[in-house]
C-alpha positions, -999 to +999 in steps of 0.1 A: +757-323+099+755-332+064+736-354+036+746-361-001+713-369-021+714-383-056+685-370-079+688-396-116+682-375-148+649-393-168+668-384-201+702-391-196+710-428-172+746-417-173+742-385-154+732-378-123+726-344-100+743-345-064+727-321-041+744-316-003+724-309+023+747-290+049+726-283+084+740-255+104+721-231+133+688-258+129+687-255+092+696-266+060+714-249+029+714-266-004+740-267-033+742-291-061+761-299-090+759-324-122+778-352-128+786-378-154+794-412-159+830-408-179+862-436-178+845-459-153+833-434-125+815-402-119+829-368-130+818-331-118+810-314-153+785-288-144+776-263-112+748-244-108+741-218-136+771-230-159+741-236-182+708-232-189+697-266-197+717-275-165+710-248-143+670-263-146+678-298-143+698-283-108+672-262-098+644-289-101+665-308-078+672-288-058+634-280-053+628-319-051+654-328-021+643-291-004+606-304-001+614-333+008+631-318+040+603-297+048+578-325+042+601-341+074+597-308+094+627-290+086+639-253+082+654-250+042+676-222+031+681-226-007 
């Protein structure tokens, strides 16, 4: 079982981080990756680590959408 969450960047409305929530054995690994707002849709620019200033903006997300999973009761694995 999966989930897509969509964390919005404060700084930047045209970007956006996409984090998937993949459940498997009772509990839930985490990847995300950035995307922006290019030519009329959304376009993968950045995975995790490509960049610093990315790599943060991931990794706060990441912590965001993995709390809120345990705030529901569930087992994370980030």
């Amino acid at each position: 079982m999966g989930q897509i969450f969509r964390v919005e960047i404060a700084d930047d409305p045209s970007a956006q981080i996409m984090v998937a929530a993949t459940k498997t054995a009772g509990r839930y690994s985490l990847m995300a990756f950035k995307q922006v707002f290019v030519g009329g849709e959304y376009q993968t620019v950045e995975r995790y680590g490509e960049s610093d200033d990315d790599a943060a903006l991931i990794a706060a997300a990441i912590a965001r959408i993995a709390d809120q999973l345990r705030a529901s009761g569930e087992t994370v694995v980030v």
